[in-house]
C-alpha positions as CSV (number, residue, x, y, z in Angstrom):
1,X,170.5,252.8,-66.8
2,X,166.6,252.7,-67.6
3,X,165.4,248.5,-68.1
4,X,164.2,248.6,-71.5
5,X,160.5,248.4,-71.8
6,X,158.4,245.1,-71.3
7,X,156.9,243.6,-74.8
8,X,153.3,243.7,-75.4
9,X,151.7,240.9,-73.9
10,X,149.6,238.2,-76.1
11,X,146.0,238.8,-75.2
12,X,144.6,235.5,-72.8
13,X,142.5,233.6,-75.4
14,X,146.0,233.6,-77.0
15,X,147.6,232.3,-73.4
16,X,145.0,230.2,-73.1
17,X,144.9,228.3,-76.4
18,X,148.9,227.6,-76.2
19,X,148.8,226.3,-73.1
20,X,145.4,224.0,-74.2
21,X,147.2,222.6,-77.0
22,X,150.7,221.9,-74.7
23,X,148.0,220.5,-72.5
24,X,146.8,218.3,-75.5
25,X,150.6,217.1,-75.8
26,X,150.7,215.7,-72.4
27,X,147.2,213.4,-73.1
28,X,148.2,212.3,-76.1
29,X,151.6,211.0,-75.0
30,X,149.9,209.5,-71.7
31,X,147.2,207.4,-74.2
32,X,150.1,205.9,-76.1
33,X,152.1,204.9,-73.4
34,X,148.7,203.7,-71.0
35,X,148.1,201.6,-74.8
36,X,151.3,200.2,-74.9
37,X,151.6,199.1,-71.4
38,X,148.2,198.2,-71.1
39,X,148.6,195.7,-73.8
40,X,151.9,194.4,-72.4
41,X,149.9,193.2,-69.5
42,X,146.7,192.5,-70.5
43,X,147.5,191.0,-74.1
44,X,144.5,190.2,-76.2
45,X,141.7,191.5,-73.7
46,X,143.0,194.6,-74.9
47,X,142.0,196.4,-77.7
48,X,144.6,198.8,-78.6
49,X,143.8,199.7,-82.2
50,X,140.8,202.2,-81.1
51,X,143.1,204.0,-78.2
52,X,146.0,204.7,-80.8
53,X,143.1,205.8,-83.1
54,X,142.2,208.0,-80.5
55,X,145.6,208.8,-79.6
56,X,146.4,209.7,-83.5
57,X,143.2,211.9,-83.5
58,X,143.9,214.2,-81.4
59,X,147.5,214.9,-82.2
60,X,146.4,215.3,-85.7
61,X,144.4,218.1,-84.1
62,X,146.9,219.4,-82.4
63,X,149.2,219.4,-85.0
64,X,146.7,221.9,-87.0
65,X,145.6,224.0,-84.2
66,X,149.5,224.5,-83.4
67,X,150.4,225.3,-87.1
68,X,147.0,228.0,-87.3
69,X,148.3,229.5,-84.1
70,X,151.7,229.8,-85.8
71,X,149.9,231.4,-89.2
72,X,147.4,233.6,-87.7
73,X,147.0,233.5,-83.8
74,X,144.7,236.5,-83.7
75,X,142.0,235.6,-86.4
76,X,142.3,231.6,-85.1
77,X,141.1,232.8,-81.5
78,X,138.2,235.1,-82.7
79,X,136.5,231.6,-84.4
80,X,133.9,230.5,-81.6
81,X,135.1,227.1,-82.7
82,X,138.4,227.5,-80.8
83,X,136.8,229.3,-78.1
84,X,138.5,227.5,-74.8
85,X,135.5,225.8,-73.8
86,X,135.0,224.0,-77.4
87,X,138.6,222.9,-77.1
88,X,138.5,221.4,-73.6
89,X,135.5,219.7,-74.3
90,X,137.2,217.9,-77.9
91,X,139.7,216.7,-74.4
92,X,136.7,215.3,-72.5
93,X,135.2,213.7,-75.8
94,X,139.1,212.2,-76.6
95,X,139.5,211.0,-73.3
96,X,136.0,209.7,-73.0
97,X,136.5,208.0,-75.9
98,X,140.0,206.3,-74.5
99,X,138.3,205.0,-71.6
100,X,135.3,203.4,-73.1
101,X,137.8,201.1,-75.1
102,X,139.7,200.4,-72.2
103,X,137.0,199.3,-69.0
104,X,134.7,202.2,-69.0
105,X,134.3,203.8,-65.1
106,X,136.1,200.5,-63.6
107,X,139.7,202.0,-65.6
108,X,141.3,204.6,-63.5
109,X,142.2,206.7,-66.0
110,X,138.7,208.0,-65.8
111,X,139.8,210.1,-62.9
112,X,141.7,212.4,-65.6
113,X,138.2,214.2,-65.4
114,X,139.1,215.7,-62.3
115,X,142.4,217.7,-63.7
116,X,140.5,218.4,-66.4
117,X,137.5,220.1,-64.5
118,X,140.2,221.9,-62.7
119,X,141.6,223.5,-66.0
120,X,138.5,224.8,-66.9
121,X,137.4,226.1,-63.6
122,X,140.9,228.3,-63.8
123,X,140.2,229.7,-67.4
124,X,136.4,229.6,-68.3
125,X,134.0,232.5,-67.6
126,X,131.7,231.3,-64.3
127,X,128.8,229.6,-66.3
128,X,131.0,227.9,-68.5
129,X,133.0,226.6,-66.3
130,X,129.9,224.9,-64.4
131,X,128.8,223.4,-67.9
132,X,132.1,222.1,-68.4
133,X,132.2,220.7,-65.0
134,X,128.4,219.2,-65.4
135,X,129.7,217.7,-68.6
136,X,132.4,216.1,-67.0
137,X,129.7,214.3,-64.5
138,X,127.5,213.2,-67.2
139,X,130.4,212.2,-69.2
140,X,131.7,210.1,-65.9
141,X,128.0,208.7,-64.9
142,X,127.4,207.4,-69.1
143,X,130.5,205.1,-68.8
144,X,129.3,203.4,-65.3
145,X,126.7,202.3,-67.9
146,X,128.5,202.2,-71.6
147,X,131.6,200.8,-72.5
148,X,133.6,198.1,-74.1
149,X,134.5,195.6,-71.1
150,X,138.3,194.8,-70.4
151,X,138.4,190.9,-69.1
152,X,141.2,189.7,-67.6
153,X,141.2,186.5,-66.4
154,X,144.2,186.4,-64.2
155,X,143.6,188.4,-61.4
156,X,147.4,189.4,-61.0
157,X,147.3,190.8,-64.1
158,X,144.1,192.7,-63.4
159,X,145.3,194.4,-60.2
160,X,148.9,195.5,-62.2
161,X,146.6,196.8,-64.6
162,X,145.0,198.8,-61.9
163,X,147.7,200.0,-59.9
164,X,149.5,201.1,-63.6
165,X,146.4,203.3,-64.3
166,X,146.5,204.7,-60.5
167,X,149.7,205.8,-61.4
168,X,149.6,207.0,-64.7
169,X,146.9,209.5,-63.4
170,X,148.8,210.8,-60.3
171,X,151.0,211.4,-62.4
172,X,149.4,213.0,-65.8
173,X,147.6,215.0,-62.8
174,X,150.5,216.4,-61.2
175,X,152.1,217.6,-64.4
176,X,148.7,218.9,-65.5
177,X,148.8,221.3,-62.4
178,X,152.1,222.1,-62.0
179,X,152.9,223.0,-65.5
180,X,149.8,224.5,-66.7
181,X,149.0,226.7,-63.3
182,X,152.3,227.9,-63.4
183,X,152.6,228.9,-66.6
184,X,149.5,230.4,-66.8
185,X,150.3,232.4,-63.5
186,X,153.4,233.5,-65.3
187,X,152.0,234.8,-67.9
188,X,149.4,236.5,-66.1
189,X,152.1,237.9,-64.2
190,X,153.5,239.0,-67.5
191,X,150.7,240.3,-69.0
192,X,150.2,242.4,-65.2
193,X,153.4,243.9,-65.5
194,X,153.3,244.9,-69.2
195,X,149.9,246.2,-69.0
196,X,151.4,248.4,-65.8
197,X,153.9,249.7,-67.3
198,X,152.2,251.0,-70.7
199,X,149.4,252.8,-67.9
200,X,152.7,254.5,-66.4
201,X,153.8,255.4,-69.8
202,X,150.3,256.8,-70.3
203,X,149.9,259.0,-67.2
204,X,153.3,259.9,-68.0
205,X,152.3,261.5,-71.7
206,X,149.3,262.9,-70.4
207,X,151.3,265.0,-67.3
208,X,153.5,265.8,-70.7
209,X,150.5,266.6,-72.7
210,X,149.3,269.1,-69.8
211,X,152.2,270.3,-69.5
212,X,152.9,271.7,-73.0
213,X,149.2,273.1,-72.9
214,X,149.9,274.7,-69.5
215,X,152.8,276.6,-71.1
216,X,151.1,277.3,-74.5
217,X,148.8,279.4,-72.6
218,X,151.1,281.1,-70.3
219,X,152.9,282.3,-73.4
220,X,149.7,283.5,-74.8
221,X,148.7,285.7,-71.2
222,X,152.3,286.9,-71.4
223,X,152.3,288.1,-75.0
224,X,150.0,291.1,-73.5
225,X,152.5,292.3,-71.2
226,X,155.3,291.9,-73.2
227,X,153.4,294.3,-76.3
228,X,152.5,296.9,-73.3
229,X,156.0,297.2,-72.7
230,X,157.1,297.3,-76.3
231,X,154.6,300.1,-76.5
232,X,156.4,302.2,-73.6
233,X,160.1,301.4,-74.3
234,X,158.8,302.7,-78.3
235,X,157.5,305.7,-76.3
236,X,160.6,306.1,-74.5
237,X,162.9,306.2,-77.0
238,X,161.0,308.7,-79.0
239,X,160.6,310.9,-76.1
240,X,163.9,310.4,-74.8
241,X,165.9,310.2,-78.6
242,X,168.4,313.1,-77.2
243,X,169.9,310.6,-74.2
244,X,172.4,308.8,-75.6
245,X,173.1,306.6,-72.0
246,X,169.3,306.0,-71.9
247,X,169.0,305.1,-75.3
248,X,171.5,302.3,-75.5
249,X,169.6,301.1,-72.6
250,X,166.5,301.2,-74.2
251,X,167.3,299.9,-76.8
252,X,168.8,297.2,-75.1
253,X,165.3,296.5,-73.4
254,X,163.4,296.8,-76.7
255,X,165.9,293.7,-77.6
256,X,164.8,291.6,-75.2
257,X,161.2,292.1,-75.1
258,X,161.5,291.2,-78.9
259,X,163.8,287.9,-77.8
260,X,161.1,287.2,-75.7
261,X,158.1,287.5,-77.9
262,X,159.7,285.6,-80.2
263,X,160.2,282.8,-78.1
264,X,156.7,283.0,-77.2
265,X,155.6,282.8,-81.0
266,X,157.8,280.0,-81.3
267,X,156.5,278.1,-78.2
268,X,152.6,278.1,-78.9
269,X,153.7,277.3,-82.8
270,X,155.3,274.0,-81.5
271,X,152.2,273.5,-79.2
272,X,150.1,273.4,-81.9
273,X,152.0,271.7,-84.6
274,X,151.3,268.6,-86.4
275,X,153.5,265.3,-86.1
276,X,157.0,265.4,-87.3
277,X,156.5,263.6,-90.5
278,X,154.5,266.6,-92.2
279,X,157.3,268.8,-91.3
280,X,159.5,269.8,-94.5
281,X,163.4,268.1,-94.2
282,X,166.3,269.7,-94.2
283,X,170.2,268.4,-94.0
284,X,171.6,267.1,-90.6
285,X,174.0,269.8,-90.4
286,X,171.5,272.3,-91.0
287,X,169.2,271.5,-88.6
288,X,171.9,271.0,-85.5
289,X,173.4,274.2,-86.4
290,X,169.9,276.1,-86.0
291,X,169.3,274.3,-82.7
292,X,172.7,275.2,-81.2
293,X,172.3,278.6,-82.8
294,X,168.7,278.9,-81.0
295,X,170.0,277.8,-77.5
296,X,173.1,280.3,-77.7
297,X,170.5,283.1,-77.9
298,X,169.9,282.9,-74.8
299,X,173.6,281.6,-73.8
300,X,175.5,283.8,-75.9
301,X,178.4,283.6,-73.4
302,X,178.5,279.9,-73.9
303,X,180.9,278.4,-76.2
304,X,178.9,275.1,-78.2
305,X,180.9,273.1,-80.7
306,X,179.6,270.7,-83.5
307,X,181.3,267.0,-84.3
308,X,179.0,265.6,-86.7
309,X,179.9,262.4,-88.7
310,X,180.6,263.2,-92.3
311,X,178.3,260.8,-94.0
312,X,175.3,261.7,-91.4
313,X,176.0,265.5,-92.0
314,X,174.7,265.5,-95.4
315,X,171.7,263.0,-94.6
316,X,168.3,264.6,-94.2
317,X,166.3,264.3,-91.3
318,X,162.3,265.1,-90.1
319,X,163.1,267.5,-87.8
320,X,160.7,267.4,-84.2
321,X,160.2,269.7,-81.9
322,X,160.2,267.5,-79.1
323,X,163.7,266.0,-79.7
324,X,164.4,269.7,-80.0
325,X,162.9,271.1,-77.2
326,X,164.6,267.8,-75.1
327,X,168.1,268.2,-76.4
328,X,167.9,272.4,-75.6
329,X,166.5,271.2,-72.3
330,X,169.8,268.5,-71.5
331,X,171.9,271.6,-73.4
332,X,170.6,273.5,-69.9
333,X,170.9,271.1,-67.3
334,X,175.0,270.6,-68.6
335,X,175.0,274.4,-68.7
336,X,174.8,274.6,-64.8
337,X,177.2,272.3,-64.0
338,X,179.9,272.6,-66.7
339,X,183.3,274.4,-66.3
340,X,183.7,274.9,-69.7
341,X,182.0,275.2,-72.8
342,X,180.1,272.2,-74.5
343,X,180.7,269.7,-77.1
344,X,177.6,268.2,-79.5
345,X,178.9,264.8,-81.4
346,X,176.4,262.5,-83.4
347,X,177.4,259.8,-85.9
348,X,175.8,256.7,-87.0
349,X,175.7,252.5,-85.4
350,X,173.8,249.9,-86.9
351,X,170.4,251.3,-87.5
352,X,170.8,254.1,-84.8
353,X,171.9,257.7,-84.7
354,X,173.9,258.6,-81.9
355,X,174.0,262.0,-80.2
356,X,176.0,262.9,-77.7
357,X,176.1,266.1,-75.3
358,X,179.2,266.5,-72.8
359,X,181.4,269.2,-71.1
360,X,184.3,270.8,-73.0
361,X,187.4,270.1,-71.1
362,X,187.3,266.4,-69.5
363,X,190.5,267.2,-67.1
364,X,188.6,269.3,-65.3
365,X,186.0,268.0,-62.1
366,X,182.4,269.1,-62.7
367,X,181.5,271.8,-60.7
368,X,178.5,272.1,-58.4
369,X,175.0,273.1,-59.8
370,X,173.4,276.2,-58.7
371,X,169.7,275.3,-57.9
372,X,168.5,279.0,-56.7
373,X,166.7,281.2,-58.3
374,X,164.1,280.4,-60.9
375,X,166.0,277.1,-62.5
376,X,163.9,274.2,-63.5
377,X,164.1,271.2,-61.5
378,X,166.5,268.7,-62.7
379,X,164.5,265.9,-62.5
380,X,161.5,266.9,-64.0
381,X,163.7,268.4,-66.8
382,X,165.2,264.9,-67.3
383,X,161.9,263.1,-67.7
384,X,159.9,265.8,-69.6
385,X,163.1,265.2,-72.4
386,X,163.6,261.1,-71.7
387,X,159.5,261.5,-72.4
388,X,159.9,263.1,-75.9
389,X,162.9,260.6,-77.0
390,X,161.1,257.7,-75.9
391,X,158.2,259.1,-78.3
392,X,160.6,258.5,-80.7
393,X,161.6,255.1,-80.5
394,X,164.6,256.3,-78.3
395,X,166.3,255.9,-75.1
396,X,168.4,258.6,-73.1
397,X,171.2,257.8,-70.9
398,X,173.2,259.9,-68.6
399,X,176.4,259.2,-67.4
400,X,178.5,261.0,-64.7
401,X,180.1,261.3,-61.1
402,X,180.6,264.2,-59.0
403,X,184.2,263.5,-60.2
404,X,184.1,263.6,-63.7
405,X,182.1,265.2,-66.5
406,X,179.1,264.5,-67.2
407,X,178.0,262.7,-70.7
408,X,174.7,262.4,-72.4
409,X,173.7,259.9,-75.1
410,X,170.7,259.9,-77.2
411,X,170.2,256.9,-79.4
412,X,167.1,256.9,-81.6
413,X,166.0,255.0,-84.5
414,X,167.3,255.8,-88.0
415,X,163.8,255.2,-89.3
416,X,161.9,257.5,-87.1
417,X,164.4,260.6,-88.0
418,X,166.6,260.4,-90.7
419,X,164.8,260.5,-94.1
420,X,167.5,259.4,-96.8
């Protein structure tokens, strides 16, 4: 069974501004509880009003910048003003600002720079990931100078005070890399795969493409041939009008030249028509009995029998030639293995239609296919019609053992073929 298709991926200024703003989370939760403990231990030296102000800024931030990436992800990331570089730097200012109220360059929560500078080095372009970085040291170097001094007089307290904000940055630093590197690896990762599979799917249409134009113009170089000979068997059966054994001949040969010109005609039509919508409707029943009646043409010998749910009988449908040409095509490959004749069901589920293509006669084992001659290979007939369903909205599954009969099941969208 065929995995069903990876989702589009979010573009990385999208990736990159979620994972800024979890990133924002974790600062803003470290601020609060470096406040609270800070002023556990150092009491009245510090001044905790400003770091919860600064704390409270920057989740307010966050809070809007989470709520516009919830609204409208794609225009929010086109505004330069949420460009990653603006949005780390609002970090360096917030967490600037935290450690000027709290020591300046002697707090070691300054070292939160460092994670920081990694952050952007990892999502910034080259340049601005060198002006981040240069920020960052100028940042560093103005609060050796600047700052609103923390003075604790017992030294006890002091060196707790120090060893707490060792800690709280070994650790805000390991989550900062851990959680942000490997989420934005797996999303990259994501994004990889999902963009290699929709290039696959690509090549794979244009193969299609060149295939339907390769066999458009072989039917137009055969349509030559096939009026020369109409020409001659004409001449023959003028010339030869008194022969009954050669005229039934003949005659028969003048049939098949015309089944075969017609065929032709039919197969550069469909390589030139239009999309399926513009095509005029016509009732469910209608439409499968003309494509079972078209395959039998050429498989008169073959019994095909019709089990079509009442309801989706008298429904209307956009009929497309590529769901036609696929189901003729699976209509074939069943052909050379069946023991029997073939049975077409299709009903309704949910929002799908449902069509289903087995052997007549389930008692019996399937027999073995003959591959000589001029026969199209299997597998290439399978993915030229799993192709045209999947254009659809589809998916095709095949089901069988060399024990059993073989089943096939198309499931498509209501929406993209039935019209009422």
């Amino acid at each position: 069974m065929r995995e069903a298709p990876l989702p589009l991926p979010d573009p990385l200024p999208t990736i990159s501004l979620r994972r800024l703003i979890g990133l924002r989370w974790f600062s803003v939760i470290s601020m609060i509880l470096a406040a609270i403990a800070g002023q556990w231990l150092a009491g009245e030296a510090l001044f905790i009003a400003p770091l919860l102000a600064v704390a409270a800024v920057m989740a307010s931030v966050n809070v809007c910048l989470h709520l516009a990436l919830l609204l409208d992800p794609k225009g929010l990331v086109r505004l330069s003003l949420f460009a990653p570089l603006v949005q780390l730097g609002f970090d360096l200012i917030g967490w600037g600002a935290f450690v000027y109220y709290s020591g300046g360059a002697g707090n070691p929560l300054i070292s939160v720079f460092l994670p920081l500078a990694a952050v952007g080095a990892m999502i910034l372009p080259a340049w601005h990931a060198w002006f981040f970085g240069f920020a960052s040291v100028a940042t560093y170097s103005f609060l050796w100078f600047r700052y609103v001094p923390l003075d604790v007089p017992d030294p006890q307290v002091a060196e707790q005070l120090n060893r707490l904000g060792m800690w709280t940055v070994f650790v805000v630093s390991a989550i900062v890399v851990v959680w942000f590197v490997s989420r934005m690896m797996q999303a990259v990762r994501h994004r990889d795969m999902a963009l290699s599979t929709a290039r696959e799917a690509a090549m794979r249409n244009r193969w299609l493409v060149f295939l339907g134009t390769l066999a458009a113009g072989t039917a137009h170089q055969m349509s030559t041939p096939l009026g020369t000979l109409q020409i001659l068997i004409d001449g023959l059966l003028h010339e030869h009008r008194g022969n009954e054994n050669l005229r039934a001949d003949l005659e028969l040969m003048q049939a098949q030249v015309a089944t075969c010109k017609g065929s032709l005609t039919e197969l550069t039509a469909r390589a030139g028509q239009g999309r399926s919508e513009t095509r005029q409707t016509m009732p469910f029943d209608q439409w499968a009995r003309g494509l079972v009646a078209a395959w039998q043409s050429t498989h008169p010998t073959i019994d095909v029998s019709l089990d079509l749910d009442a309801h989706l009988a008298q429904t209307r449908l956009r009929p497309d030639s590529g769901l036609e040409t696929a189901i003729q095509s699976l209509l074939e490959g069943l052909h050379e293995t069946a023991g029997a004749g073939l049975v077409i069901r299709a009903h309704t589920e949910t929002e799908q239609v449902i069509v289903e293509l087995e052997e007549a006669g389930s008692d019996h084992p399937r027999q073995a296919a003959d591959r000589t001659g001029a026969k199209a290979d299997p597998e290439i007939r399978d993915e030229v019609a799993r192709t045209a369903i999947e254009l659809l909205g589809g998916d095709l599954l095949i089901r069988g053992n060399p024990d059993r009969p073989m089943t096939v099941a198309i499931h498509l969208p209501r929406a993209a073929l039935l019209w009422s």
